[in-house]
MIBAKOL-246741 format. One record per residue (C-alpha): x, y, z; residue number from 1. Coordinates in nm, 2 decimals, decimal comma, padded with zeros to 4 digits. Layout:
<rs>
+--------+--------+--------+-----+
:     xx :     yy :     zz :   n :
+--------+--------+--------+-----+
:      X :      Y :      Z : NUM :
...
+--------+--------+--------+-----+
</rs>
This chain:
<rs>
+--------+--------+--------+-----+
:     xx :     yy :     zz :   n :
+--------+--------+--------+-----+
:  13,14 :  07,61 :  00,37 :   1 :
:  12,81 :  07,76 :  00,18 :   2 :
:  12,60 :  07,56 :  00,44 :   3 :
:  12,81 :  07,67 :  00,72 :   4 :
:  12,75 :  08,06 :  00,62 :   5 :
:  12,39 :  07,99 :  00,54 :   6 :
:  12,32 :  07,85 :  00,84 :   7 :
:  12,56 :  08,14 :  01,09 :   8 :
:  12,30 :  08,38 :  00,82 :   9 :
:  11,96 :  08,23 :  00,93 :  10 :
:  12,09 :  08,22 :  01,30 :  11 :
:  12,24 :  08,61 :  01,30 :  12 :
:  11,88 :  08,75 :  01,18 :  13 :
:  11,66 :  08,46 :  01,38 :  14 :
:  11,84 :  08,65 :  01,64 :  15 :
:  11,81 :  09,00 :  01,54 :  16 :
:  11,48 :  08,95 :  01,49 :  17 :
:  11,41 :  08,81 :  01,85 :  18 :
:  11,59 :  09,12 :  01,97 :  19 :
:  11,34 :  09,35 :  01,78 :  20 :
:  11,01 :  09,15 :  01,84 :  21 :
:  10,72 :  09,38 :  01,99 :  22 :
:  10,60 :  09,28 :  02,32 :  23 :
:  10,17 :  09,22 :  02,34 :  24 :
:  10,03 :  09,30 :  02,63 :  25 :
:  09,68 :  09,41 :  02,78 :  26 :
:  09,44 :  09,44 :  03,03 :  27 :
:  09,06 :  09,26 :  03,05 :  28 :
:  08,87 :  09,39 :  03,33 :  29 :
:  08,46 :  09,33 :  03,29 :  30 :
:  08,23 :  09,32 :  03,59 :  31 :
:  07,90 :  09,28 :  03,65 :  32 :
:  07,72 :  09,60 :  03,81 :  33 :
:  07,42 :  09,73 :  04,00 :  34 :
:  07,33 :  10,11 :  03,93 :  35 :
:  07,07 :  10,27 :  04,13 :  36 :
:  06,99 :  10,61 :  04,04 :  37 :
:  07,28 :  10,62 :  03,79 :  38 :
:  07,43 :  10,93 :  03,66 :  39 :
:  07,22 :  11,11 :  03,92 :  40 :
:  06,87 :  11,00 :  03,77 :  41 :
:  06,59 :  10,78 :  03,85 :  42 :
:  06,74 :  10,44 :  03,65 :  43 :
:  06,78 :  10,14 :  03,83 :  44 :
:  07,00 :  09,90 :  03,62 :  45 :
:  07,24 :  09,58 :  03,60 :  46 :
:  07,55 :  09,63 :  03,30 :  47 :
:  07,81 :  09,42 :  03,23 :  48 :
:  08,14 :  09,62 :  03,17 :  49 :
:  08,40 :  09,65 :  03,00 :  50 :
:  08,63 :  09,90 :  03,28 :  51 :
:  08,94 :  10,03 :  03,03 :  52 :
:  09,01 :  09,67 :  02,89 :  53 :
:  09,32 :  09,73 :  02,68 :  54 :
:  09,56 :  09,54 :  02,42 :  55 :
:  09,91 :  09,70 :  02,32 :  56 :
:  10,21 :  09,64 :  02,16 :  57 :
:  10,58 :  09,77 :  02,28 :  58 :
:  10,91 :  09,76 :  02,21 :  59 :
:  11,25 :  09,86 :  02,20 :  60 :
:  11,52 :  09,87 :  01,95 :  61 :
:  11,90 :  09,92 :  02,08 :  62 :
:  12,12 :  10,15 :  01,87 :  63 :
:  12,43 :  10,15 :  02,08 :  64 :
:  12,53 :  10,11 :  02,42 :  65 :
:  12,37 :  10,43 :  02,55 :  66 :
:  12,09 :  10,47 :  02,32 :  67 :
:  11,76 :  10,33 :  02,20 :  68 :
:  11,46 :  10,35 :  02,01 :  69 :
:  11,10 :  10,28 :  02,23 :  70 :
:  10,73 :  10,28 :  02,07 :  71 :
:  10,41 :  10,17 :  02,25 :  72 :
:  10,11 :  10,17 :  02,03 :  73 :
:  09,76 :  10,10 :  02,30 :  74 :
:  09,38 :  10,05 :  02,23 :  75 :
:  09,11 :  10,02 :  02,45 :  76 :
:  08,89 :  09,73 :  02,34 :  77 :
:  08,51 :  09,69 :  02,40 :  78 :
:  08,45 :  09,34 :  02,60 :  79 :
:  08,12 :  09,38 :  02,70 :  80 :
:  08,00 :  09,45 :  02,30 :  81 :
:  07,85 :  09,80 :  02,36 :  82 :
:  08,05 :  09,96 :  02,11 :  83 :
:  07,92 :  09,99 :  01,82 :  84 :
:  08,16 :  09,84 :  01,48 :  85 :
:  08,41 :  10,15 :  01,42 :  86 :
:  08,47 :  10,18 :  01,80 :  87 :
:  08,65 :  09,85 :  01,85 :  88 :
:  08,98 :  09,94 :  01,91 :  89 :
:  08,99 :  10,30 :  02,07 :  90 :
:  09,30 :  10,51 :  02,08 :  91 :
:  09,46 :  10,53 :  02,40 :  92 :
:  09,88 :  10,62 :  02,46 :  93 :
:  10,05 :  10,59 :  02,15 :  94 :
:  10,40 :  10,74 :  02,09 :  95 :
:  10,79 :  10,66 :  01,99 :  96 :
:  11,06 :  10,80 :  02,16 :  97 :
:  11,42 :  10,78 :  02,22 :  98 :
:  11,60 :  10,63 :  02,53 :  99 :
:  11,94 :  10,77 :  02,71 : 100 :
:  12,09 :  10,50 :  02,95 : 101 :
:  12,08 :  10,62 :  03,32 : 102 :
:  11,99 :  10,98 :  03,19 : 103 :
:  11,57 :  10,98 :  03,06 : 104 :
:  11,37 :  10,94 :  02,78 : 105 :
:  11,26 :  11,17 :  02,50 : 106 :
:  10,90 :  11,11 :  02,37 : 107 :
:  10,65 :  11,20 :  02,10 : 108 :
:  10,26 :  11,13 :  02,04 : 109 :
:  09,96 :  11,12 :  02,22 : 110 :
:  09,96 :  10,98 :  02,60 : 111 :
:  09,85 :  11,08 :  02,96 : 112 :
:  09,95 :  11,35 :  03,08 : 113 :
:  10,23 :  11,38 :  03,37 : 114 :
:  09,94 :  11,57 :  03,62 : 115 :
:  09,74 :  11,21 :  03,58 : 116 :
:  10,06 :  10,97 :  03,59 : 117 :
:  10,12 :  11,12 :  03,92 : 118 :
:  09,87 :  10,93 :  04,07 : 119 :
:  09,94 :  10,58 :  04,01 : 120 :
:  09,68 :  10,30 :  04,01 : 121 :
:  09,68 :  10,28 :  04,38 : 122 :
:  09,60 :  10,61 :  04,47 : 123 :
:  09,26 :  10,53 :  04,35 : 124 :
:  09,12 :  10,21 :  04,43 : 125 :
:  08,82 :  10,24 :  04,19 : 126 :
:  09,06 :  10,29 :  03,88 : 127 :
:  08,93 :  10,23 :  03,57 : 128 :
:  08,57 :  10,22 :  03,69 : 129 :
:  08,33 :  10,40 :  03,61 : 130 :
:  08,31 :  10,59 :  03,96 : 131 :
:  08,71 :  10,61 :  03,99 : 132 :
:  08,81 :  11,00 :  04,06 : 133 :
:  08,78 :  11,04 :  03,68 : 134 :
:  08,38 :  11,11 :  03,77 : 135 :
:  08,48 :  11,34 :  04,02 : 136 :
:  08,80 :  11,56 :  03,96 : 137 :
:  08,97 :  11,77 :  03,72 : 138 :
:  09,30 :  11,62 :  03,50 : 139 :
:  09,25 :  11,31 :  03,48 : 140 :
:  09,41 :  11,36 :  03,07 : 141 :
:  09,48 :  11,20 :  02,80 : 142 :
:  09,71 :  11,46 :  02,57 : 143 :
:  09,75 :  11,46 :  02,21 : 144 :
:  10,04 :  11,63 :  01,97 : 145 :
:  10,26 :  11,67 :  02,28 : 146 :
:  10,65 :  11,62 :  02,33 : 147 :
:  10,79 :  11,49 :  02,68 : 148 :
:  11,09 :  11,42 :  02,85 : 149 :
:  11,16 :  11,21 :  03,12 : 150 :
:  11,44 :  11,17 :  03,34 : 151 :
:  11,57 :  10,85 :  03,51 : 152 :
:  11,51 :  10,82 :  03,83 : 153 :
:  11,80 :  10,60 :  03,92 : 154 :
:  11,98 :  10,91 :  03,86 : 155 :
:  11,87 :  11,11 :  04,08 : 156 :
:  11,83 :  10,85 :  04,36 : 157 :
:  11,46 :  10,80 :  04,31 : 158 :
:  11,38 :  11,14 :  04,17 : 159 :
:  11,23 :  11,18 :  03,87 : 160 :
:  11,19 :  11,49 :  03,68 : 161 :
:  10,88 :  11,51 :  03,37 : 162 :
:  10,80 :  11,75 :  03,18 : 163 :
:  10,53 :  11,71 :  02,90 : 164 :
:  10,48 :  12,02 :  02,61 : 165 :
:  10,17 :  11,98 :  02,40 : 166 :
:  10,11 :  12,18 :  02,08 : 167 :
:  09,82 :  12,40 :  01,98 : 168 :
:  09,70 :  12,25 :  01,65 : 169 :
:  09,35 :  12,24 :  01,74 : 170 :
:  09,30 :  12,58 :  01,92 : 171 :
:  09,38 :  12,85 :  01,64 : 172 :
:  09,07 :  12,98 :  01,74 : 173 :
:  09,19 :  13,06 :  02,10 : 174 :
:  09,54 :  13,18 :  01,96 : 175 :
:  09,72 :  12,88 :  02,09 : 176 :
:  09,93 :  12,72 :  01,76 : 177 :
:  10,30 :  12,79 :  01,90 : 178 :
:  10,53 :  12,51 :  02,09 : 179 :
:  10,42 :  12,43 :  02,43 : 180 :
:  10,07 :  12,60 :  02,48 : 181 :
:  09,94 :  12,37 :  02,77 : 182 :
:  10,24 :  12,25 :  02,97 : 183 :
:  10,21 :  11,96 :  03,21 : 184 :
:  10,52 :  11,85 :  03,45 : 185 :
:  10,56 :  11,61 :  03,75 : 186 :
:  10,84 :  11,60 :  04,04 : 187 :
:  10,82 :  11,20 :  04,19 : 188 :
:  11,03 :  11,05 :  04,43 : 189 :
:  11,00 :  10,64 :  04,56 : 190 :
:  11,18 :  10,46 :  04,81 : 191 :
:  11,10 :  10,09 :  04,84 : 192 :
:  11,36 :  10,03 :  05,15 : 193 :
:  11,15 :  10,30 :  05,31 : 194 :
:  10,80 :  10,23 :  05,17 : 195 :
:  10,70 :  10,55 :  05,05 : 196 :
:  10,65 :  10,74 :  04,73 : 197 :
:  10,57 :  11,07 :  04,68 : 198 :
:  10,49 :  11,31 :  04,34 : 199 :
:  10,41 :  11,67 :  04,25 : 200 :
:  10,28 :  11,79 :  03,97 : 201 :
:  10,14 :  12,08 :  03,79 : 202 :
:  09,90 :  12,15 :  03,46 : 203 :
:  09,95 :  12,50 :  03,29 : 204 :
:  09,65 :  12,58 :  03,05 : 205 :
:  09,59 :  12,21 :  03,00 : 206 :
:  09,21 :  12,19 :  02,94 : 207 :
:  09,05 :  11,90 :  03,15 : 208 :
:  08,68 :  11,87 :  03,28 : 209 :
:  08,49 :  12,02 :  03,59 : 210 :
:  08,23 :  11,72 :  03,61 : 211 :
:  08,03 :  11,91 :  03,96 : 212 :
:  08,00 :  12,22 :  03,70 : 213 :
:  07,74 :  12,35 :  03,42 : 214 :
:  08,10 :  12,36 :  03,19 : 215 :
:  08,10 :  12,00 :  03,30 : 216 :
:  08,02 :  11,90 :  02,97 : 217 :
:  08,36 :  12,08 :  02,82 : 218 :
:  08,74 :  12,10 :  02,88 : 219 :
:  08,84 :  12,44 :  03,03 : 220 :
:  09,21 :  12,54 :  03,01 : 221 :
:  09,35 :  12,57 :  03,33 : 222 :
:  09,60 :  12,57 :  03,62 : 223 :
:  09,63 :  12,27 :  03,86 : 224 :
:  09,87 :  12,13 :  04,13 : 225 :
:  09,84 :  11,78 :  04,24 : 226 :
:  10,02 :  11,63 :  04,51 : 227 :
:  10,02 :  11,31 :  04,61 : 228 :
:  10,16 :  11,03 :  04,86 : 229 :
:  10,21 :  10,65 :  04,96 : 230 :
:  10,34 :  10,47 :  05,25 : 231 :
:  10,34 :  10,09 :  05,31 : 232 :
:  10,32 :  10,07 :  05,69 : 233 :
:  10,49 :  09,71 :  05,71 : 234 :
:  10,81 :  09,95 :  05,74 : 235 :
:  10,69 :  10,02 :  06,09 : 236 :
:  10,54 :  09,67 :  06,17 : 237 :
:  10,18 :  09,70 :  06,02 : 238 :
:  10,22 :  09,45 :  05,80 : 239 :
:  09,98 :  09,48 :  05,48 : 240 :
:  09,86 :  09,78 :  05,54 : 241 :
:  09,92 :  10,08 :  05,31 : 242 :
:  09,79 :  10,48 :  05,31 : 243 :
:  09,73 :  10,66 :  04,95 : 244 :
:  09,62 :  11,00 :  04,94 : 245 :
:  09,57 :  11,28 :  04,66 : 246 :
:  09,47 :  11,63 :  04,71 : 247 :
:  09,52 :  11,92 :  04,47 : 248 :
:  09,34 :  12,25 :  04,36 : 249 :
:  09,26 :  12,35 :  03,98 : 250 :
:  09,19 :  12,68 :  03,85 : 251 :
:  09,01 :  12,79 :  03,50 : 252 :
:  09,21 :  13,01 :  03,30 : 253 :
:  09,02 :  13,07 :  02,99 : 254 :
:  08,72 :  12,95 :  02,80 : 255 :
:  08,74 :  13,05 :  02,39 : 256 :
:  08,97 :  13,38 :  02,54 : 257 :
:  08,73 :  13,49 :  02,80 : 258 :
:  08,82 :  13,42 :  03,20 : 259 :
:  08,62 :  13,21 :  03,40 : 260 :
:  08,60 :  13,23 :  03,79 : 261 :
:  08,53 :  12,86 :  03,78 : 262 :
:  08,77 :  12,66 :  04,06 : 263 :
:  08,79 :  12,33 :  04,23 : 264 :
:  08,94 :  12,15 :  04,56 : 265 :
:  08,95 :  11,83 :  04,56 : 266 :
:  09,11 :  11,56 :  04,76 : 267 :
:  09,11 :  11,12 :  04,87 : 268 :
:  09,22 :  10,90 :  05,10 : 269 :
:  09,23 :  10,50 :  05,08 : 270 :
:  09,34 :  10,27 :  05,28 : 271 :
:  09,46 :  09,87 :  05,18 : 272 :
:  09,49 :  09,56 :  05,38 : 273 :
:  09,62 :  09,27 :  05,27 : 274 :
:  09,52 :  08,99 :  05,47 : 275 :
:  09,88 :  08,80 :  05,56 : 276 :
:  09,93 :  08,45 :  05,41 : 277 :
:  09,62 :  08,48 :  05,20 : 278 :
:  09,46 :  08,58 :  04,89 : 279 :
:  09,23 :  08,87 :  05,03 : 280 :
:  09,28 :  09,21 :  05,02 : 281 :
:  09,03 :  09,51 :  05,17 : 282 :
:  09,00 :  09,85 :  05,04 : 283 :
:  08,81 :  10,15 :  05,22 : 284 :
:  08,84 :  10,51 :  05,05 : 285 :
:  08,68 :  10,84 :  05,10 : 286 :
:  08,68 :  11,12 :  04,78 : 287 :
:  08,50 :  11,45 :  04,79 : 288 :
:  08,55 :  11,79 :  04,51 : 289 :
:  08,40 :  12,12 :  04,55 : 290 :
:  08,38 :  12,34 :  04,22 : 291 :
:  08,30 :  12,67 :  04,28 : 292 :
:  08,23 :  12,95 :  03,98 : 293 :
:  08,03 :  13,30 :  03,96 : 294 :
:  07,70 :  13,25 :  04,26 : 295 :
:  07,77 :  12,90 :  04,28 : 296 :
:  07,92 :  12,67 :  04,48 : 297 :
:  07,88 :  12,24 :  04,46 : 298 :
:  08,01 :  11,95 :  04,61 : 299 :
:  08,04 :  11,60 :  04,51 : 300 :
:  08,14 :  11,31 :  04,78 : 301 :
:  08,23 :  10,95 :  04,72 : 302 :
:  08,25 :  10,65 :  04,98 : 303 :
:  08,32 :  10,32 :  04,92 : 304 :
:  08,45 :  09,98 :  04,97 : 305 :
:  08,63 :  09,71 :  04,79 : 306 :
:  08,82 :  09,36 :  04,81 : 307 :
:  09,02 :  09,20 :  04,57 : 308 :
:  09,09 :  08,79 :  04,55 : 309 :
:  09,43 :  08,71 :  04,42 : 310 :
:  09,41 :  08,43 :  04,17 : 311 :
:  09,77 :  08,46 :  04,07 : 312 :
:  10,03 :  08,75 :  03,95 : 313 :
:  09,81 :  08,85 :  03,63 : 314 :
:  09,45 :  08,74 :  03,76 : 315 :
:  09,22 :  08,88 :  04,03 : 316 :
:  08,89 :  08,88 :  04,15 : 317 :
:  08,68 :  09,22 :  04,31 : 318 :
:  08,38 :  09,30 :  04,46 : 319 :
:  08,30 :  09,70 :  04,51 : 320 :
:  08,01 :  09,91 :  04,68 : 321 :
:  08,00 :  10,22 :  04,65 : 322 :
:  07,80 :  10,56 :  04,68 : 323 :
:  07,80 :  10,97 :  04,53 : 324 :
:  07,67 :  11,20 :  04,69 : 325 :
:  07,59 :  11,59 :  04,57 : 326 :
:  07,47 :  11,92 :  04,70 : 327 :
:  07,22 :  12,00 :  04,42 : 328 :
:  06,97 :  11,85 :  04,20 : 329 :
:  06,62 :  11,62 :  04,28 : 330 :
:  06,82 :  11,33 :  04,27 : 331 :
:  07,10 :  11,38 :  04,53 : 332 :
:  07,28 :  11,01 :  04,49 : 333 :
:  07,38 :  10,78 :  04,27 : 334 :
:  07,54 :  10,40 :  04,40 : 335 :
:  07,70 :  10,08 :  04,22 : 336 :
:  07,76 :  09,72 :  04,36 : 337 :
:  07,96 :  09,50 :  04,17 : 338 :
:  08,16 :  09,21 :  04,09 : 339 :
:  08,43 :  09,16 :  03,86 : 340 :
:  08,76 :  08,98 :  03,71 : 341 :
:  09,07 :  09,17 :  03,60 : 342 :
:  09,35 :  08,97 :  03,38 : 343 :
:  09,66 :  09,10 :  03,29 : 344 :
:  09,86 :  09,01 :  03,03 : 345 :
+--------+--------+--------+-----+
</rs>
């Protein structure tokens, strides 16, 4: 009878603890690129990249039949070496948070904001590299000390409702130390059975970067809408063909308590093709922001190309090309050819 406890014992928390194991999981995404002229300058140069690699851990615990306990603890990791010891494992999203069946989520930490979630990876076909929109446009942010709620969007038959408060711990100095000093909410709706998705979103005195300004070098508190939209045209017969586009406005509100008439428009479009029956898929998109602030006015344009090769469901490889153009400066362009592998995991 003792070995018969024993062993229903070992089994009970071999299972338990099966239930509660973390999920791993990461990205490794190094290519192999040709700058010329890069960051607007005179260099010519060939790097090997590491483009966001990543390595995480998730997980979540059930407490009853309607509620649960969520964490996801992510690091960017150097693969190409260029970081130097301390920078191994950089912080990326990391928060905890609590999970209502069918209603949303509640969560707590430091992870992108709902302005940048609203345009998802394929909005962007550069993402991740080092001339995705990041280069280019305002809000592409990663917040810290913030608090966000998410609904489900099974709920509300494919609408989801976000809304993300971040705290002013940092900014005393600005007078920004309450609950909810920079705001940043989404509104996104998808509809596999009729291909498209669709998100709005908004930034209220979240500071981000103006890259085509001389603030380019620091966040500015501001206001921002972003709206953006996908549609896979196999629902009308094109099939393998899909449309992304993005375009949204961003205003500065403050710098250190004093206004700024700094501003930018910026929008994309891509298109996909994937080749039917196999493994290629060709990319096209066209980017372009104009920052305009007190006698000055600059614009920044992007075209390029890619194609990915589909190994399998975790494993591809790309090839880009692509070119920036500006409106100011001696050296007016800067363009990158490269090839690379991304593994998922």
């Amino acid at each position: 009878m003792k070995k018969l406890l024993l062993a229903v014992a070992i089994t009970s928390l071999s299972l338990h603890a099966a239930q509660a194991a973390p999920t791993l999981y990461g990205k490794v995404n190094v290519s192999i690129d040709q700058f010329n002229n890069k960051s607007f300058g005179s260099e010519n140069v060939t790097e090997v990249n590491s483009n966001s690699s990543r390595i995480g851990v998730k997980g979540e615990e059930k407490i009853s039949d309607q509620l649960s306990a969520l964490y996801l603890a992510e690091w960017e990791i150097s693969v190409d070496g260029d970081e130097d010891d301390s920078q191994t494992f950089k912080k990326r999203n990391i928060y905890a948070g609590l999970k209502w069946n069918g209603f949303g989520t509640l969560k707590a930490g430091n992870y992108d904001s709902y302005f940048k979630t609203a345009a998802a990876s394929k909005n962007d076909i550069f993402n991740d590299h080092s001339f995705d929109m990041t280069s280019m446009m305002y809000g592409e942010e990663r917040l810290k000390n913030v608090v966000g709620f998410e609904t489900d969007p099974k709920r509300l038959a494919g609408v989801g409702l976000n809304i993300m408060l971040q705290q002013g711990e940092e900014n005393k100095a600005d007078g920004d130390n309450g609950v909810g000093d920079a705001i940043s909410t989404s509104i996104t709706y998808e509809n596999k059975d009729l291909g498209l998705a669709l998100a709005l979103a908004g930034d209220f005195d979240v500071k981000g970067k103006y890259s085509a300004s001389s603030f380019g070098s620091s966040k500015q508190a501001s206001d921002a809408f972003r709206l953006t939209g996908s549609y896979d045209l196999a629902k009308v017969g094109v099939e393998g063909l899909g449309l992304n586009a993005l375009y949204q406005t961003a205003k500065a509100t403050s710098s250190a308590g004093k206004a700024l008439n700094l501003e930018e428009q910026a929008w994309l479009i891509n298109a996909t093709y994937k080749i039917a029956t196999t493994p290629w898929t060709l990319k096209a998109q066209y980017q372009t922001a104009d920052t305009s602030w007190t006698g000055n006015d600059r614009t920044v344009d992007q075209y390029g190309v890619a194609v990915d090769y589909t190994l399998n469901k975790q494993a591809k490889l790309y090839g880009l090309l692509a070119q920036q153009k500006r409106d100011w400066g001696a050296e007016d362009s800067q363009s990158v050819f490269g090839v690379g592998m991304e593994l998922n995991f």
